[in-house]
Backbone as a chain_set.jsonl record, in Angstrom:
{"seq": "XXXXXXXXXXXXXXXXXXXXXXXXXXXXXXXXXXXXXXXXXXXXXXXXXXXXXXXXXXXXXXXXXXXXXXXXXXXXXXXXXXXXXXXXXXXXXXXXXXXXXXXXXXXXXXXXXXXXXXXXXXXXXXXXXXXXXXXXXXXXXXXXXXXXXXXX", "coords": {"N": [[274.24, 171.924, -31.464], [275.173, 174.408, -30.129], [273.323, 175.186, -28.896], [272.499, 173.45, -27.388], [274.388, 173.484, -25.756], [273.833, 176.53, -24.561], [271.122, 176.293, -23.37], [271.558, 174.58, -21.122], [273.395, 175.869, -19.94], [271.599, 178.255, -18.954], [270.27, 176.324, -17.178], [269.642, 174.671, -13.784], [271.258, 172.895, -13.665], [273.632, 170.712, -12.047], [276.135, 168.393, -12.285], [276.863, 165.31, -10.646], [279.134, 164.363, -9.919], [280.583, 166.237, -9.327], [282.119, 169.603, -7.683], [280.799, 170.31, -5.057], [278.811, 169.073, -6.033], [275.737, 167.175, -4.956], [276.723, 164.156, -5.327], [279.123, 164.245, -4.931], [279.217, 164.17, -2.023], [279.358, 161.649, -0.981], [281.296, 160.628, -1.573], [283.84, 158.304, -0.036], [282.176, 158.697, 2.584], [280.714, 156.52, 2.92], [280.347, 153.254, 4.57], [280.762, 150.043, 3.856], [279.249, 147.26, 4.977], [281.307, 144.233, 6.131], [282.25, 141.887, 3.999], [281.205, 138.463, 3.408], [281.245, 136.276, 2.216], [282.587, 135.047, -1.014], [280.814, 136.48, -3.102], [279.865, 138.667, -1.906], [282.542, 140.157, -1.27], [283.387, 140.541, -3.883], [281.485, 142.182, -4.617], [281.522, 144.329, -2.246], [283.826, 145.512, -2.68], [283.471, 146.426, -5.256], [281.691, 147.967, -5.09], [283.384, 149.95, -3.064], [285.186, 150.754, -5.121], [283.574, 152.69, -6.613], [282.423, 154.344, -4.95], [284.459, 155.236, -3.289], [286.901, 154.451, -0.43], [286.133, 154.132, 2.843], [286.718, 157.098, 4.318], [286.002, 159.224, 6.209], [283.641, 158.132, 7.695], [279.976, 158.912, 7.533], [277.666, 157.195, 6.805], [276.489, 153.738, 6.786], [276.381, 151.204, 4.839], [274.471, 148.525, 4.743], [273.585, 145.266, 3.269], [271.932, 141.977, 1.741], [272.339, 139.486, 0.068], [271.324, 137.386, -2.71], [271.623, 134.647, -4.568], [270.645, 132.768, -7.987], [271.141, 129.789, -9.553], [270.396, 128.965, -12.394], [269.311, 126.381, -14.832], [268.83, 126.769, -18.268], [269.744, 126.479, -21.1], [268.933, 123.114, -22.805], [270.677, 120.277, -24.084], [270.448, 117.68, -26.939], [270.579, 115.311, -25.672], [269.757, 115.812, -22.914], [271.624, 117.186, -21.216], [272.477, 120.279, -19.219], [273.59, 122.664, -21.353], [273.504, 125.479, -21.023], [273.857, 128.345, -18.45], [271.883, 130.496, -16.439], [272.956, 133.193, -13.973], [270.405, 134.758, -11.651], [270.53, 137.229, -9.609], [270.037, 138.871, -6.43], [270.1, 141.938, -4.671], [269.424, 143.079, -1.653], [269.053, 146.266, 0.025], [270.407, 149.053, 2.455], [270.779, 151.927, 3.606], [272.27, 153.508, 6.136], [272.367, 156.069, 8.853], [274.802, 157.629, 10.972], [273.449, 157.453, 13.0], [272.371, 155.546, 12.972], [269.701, 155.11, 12.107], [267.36, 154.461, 9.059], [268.286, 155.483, 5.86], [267.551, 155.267, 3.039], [266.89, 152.981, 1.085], [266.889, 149.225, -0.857], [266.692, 147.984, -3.439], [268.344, 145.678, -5.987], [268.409, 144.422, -8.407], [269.209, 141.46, -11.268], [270.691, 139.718, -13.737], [273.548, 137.233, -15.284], [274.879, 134.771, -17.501], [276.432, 132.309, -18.612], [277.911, 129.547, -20.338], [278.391, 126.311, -20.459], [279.216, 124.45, -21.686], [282.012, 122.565, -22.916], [285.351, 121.962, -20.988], [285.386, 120.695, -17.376], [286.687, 122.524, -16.065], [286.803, 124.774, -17.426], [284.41, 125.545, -17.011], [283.915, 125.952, -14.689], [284.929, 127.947, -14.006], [283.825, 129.912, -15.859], [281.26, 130.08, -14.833], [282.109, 130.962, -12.093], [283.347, 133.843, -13.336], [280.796, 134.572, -13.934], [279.383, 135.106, -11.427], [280.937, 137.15, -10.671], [281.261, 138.878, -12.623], [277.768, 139.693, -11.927], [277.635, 140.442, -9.411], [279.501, 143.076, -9.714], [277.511, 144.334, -11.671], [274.845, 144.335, -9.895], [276.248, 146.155, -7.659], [276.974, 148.713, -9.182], [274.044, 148.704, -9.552], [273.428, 149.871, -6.947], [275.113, 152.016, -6.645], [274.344, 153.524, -8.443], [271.604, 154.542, -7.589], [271.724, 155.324, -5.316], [273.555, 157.648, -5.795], [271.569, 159.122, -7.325], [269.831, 159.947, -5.523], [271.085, 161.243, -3.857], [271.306, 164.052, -3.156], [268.97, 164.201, -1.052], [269.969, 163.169, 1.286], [270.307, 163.104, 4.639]], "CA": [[275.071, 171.656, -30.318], [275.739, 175.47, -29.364], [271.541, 175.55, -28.61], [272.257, 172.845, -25.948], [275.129, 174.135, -24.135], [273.349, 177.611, -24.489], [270.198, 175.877, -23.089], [271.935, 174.45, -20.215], [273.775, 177.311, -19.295], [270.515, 178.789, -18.083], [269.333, 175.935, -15.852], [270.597, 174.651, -12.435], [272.12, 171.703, -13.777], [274.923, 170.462, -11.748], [276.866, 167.118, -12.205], [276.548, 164.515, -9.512], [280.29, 164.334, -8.669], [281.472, 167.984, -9.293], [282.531, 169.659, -6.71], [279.662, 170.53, -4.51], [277.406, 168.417, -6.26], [275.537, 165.852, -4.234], [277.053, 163.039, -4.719], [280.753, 164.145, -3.877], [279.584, 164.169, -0.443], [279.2, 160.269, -1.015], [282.473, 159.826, -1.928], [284.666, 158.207, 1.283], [281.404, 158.94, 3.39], [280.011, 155.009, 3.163], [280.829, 151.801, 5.211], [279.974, 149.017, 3.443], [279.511, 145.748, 5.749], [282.497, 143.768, 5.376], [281.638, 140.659, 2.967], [281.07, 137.06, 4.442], [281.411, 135.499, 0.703], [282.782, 135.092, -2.399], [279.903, 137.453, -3.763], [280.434, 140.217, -0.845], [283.533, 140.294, -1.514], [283.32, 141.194, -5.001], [280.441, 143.267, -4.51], [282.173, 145.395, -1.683], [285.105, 145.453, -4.146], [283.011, 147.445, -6.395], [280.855, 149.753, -4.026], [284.018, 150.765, -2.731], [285.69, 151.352, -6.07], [282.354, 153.522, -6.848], [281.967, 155.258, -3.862], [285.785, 155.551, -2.76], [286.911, 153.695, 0.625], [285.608, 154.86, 3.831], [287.953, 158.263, 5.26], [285.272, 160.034, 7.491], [281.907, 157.576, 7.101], [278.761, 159.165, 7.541], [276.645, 156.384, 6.244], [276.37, 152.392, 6.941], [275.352, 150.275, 4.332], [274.289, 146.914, 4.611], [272.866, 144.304, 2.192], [271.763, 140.604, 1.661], [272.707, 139.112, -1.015], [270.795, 135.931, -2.596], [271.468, 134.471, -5.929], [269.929, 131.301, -7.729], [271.778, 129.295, -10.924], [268.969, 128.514, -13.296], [269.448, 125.647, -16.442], [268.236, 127.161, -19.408], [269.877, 125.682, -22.481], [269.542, 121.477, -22.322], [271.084, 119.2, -25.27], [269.268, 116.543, -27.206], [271.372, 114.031, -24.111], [269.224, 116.263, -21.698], [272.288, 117.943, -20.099], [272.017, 121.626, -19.445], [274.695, 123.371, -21.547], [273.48, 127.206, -20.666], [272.739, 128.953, -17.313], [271.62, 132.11, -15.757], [272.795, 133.172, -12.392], [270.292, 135.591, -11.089], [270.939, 137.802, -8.168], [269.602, 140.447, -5.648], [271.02, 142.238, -3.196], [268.572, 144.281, -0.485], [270.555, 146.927, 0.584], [269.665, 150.003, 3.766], [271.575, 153.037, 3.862], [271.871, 154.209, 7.357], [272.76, 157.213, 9.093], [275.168, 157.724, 12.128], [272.562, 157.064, 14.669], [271.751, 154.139, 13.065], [268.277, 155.294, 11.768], [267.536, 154.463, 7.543], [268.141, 157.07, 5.378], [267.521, 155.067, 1.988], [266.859, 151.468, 0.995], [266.4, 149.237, -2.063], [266.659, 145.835, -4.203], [268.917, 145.667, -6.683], [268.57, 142.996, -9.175], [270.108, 141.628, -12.394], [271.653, 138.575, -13.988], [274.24, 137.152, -15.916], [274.793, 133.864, -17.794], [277.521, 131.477, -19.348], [277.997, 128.291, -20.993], [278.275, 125.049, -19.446], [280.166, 123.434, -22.528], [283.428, 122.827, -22.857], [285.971, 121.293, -19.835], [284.717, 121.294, -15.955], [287.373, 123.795, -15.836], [286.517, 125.868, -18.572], [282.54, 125.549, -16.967], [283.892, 126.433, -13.214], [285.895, 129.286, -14.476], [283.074, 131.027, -16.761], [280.475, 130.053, -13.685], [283.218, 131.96, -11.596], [283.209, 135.282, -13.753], [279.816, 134.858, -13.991], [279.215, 135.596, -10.735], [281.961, 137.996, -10.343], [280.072, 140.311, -13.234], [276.89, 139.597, -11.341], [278.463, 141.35, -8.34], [279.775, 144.623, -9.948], [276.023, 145.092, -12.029], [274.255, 145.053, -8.781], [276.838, 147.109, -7.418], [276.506, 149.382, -9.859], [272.497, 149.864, -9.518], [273.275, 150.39, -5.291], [275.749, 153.525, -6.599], [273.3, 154.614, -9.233], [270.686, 154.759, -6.803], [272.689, 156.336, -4.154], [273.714, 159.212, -6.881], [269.934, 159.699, -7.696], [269.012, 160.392, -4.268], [272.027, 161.701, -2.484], [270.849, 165.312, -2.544], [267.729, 164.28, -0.498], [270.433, 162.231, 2.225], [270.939, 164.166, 5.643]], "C": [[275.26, 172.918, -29.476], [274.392, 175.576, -28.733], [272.019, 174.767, -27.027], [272.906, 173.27, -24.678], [274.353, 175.627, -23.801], [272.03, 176.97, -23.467], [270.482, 175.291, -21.236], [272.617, 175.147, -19.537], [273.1, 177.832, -18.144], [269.994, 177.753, -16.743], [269.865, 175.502, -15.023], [270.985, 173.114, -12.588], [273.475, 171.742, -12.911], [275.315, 168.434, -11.781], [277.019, 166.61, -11.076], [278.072, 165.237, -8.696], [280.809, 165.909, -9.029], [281.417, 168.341, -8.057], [281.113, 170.819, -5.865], [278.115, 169.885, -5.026], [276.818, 167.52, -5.33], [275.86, 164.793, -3.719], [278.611, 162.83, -4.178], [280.139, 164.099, -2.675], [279.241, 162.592, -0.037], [280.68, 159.404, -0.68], [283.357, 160.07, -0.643], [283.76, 158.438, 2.632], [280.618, 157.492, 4.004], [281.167, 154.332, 3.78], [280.051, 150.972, 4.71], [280.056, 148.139, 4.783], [280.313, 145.162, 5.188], [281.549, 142.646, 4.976], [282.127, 139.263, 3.678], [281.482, 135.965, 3.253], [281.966, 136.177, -0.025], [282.292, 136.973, -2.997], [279.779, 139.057, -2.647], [281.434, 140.236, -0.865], [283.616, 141.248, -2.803], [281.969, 142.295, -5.325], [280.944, 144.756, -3.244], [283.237, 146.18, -2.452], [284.513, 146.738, -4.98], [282.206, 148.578, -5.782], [282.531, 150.588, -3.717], [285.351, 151.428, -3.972], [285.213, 152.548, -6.907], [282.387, 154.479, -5.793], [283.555, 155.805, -2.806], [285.602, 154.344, -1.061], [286.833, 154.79, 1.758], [287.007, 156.084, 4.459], [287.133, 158.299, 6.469], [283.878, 159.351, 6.946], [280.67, 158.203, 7.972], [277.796, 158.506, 8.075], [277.249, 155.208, 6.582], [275.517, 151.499, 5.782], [275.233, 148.988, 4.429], [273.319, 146.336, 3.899], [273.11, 142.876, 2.459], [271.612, 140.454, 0.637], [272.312, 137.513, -1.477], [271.132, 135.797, -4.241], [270.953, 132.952, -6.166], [270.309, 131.417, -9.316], [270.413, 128.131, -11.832], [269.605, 127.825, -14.571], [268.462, 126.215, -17.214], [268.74, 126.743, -20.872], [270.261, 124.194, -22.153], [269.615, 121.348, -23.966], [269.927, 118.489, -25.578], [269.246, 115.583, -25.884], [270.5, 114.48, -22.757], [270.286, 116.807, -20.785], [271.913, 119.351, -20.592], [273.691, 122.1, -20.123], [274.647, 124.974, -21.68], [273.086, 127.385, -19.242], [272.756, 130.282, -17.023], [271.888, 132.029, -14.351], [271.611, 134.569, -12.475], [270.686, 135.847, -10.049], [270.119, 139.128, -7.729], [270.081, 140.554, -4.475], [269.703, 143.722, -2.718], [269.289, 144.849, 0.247], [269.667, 148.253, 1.321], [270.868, 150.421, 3.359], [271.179, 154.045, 5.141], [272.431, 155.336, 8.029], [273.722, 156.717, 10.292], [274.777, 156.575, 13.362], [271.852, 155.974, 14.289], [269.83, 153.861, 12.328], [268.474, 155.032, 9.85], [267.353, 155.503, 6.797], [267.436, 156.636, 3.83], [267.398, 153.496, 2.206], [266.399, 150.755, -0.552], [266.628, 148.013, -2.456], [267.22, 146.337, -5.941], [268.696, 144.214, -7.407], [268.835, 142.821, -10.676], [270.033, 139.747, -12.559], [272.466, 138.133, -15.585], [273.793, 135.486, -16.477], [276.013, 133.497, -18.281], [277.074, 130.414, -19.613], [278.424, 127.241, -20.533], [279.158, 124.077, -20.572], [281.541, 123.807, -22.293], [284.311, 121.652, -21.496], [284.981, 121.477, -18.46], [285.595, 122.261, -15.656], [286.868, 124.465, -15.943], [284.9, 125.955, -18.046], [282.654, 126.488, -15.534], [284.063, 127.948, -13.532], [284.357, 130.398, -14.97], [281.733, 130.695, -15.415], [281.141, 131.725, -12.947], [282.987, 133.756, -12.061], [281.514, 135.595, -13.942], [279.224, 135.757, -13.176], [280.137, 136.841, -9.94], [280.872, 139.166, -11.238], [278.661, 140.87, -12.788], [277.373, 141.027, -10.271], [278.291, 142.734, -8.74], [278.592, 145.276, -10.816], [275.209, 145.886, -10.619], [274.915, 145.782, -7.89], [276.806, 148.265, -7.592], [275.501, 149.629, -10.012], [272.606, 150.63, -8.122], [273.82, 152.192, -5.901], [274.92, 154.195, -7.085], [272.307, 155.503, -8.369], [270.973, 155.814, -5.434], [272.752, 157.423, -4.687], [272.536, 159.772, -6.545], [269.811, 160.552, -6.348], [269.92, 161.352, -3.297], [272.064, 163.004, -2.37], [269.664, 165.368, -1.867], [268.767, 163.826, 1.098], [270.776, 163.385, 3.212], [272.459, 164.3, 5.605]], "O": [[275.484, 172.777, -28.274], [274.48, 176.306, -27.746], [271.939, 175.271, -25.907], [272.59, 173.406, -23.496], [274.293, 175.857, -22.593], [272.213, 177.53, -22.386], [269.717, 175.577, -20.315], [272.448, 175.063, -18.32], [273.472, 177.94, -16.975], [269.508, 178.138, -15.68], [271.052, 175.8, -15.155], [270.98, 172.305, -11.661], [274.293, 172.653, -13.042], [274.655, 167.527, -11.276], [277.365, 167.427, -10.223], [278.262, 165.986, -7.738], [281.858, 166.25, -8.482], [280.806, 167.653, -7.239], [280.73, 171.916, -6.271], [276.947, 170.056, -4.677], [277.724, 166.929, -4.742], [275.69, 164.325, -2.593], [279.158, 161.966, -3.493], [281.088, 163.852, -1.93], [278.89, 162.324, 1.112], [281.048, 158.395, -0.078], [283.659, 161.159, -0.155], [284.344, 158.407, 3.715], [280.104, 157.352, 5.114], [282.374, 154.558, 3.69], [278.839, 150.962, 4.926], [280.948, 148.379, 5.597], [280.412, 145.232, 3.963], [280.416, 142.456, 5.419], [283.161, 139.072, 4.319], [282.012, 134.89, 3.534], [282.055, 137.405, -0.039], [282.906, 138.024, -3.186], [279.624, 140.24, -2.95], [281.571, 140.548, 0.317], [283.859, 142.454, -2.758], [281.788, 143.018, -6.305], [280.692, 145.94, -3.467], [283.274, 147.387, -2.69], [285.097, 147.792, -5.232], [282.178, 149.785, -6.024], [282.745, 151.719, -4.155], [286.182, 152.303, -3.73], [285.914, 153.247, -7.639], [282.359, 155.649, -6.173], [283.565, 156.581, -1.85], [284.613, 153.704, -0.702], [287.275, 155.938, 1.709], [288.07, 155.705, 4.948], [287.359, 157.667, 7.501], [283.172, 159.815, 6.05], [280.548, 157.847, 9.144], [277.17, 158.711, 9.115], [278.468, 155.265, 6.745], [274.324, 151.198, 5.835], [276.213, 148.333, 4.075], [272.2, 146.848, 3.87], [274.055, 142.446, 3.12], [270.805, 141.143, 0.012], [272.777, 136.544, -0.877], [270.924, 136.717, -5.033], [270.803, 132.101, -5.29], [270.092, 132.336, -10.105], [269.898, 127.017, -11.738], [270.325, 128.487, -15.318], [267.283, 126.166, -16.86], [267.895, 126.737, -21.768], [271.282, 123.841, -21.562], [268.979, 121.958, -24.827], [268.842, 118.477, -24.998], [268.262, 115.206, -25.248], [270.473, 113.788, -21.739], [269.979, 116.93, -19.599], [271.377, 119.699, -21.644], [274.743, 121.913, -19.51], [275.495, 125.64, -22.273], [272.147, 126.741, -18.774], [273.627, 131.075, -17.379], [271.383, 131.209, -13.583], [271.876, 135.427, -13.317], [271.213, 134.981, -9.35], [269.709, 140.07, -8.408], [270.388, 139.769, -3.578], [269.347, 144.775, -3.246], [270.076, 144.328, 1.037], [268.525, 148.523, 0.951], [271.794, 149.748, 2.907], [270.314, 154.914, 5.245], [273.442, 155.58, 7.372], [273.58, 155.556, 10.675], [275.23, 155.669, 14.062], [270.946, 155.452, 14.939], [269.116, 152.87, 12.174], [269.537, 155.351, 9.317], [266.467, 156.343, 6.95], [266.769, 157.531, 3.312], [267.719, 152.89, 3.228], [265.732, 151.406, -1.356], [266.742, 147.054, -1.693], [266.67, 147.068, -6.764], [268.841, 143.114, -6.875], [268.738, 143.812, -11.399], [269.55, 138.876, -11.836], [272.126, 138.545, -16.694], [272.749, 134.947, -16.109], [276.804, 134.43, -18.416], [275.935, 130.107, -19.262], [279.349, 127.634, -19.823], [279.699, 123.037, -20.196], [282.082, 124.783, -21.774], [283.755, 120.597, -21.194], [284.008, 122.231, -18.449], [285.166, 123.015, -14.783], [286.295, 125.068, -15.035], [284.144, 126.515, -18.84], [281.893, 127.406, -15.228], [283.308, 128.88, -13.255], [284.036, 131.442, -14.402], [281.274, 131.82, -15.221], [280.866, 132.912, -13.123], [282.584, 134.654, -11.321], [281.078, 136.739, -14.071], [278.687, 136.803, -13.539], [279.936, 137.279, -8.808], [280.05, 139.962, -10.784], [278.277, 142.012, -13.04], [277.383, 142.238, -10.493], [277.379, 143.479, -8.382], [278.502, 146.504, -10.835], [275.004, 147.06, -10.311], [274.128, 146.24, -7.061], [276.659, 149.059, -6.662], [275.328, 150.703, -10.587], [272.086, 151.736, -7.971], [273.203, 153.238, -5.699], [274.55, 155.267, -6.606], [272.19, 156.728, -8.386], [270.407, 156.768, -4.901], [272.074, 158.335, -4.213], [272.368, 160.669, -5.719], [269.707, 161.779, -6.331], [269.568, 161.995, -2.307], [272.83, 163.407, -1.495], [269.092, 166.458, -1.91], [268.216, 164.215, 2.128], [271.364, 164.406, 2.857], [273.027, 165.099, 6.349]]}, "num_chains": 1, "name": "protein.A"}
């Protein structure tokens, strides 16, 4: 363990959000597009819990967001009692002047169970696509991190 910190010592490692790292200059610098749905909703929700809410924005991001609820476990009766939502969200990161600085496709998916009440089916649908949301959320920031010492 003392080899590694000794090891890193020497090289020009710095941590995203530390202070002068890269991606602090992220944080409070984005505008998401406000959300038209459900699923932009809860996907802005989480960029801007990731990336802080806009002070002095920089950057513009905007994304399209498509998902599609797939049957994958049917009964002997032939109903479906499993599904998968997938989702992707195509997302631009733009500058000021409006020009792209970054861009990308985020994709993922979740699933739940279809047994039980139509409640108990809406409901776990519901969070389904709520967890959906904050994954691909969570690859836009990743991706953002990665790169945001290349971003004017």
């Amino acid at each position: 363990m003392v080899m590694a910190g000794a090891a890193l010592s020497g090289c020009t490692f710095t941590p995203a959000y530390a202070p002068g790292g890269p991606a602090a200059a992220l944080q409070g610098a984005v505008r998401v597009d406000s959300p038209d749905s459900k699923n932009g909703f809860d996907l802005v929700e989480r960029l801007e819990e990731r990336l802080g809410r806009p002070q002095t924005p920089r950057y513009a991001l905007s994304y399209q967001i498509s998902t599609e609820r797939i049957g994958v476990g049917v009964t002997p009766e032939n109903a479906i009692s499993r599904y998968h939502l997938r989702g992707r969200v195509e997302w631009q990161l733009k500058d000021q002047g409006g020009a792209s600085v970054t861009e990308g496709v985020a994709q993922s998916f979740t699933s739940w169970s279809a047994t039980g009440s139509t409640v108990s089916g809406l409901a776990a649908e519901e969070d389904a696509a709520y967890r959906l949301m904050r994954i691909l959320a969570d690859q836009i920031v990743t991706r953002l991190v990665a790169t945001a010492g290349t971003l004017p």
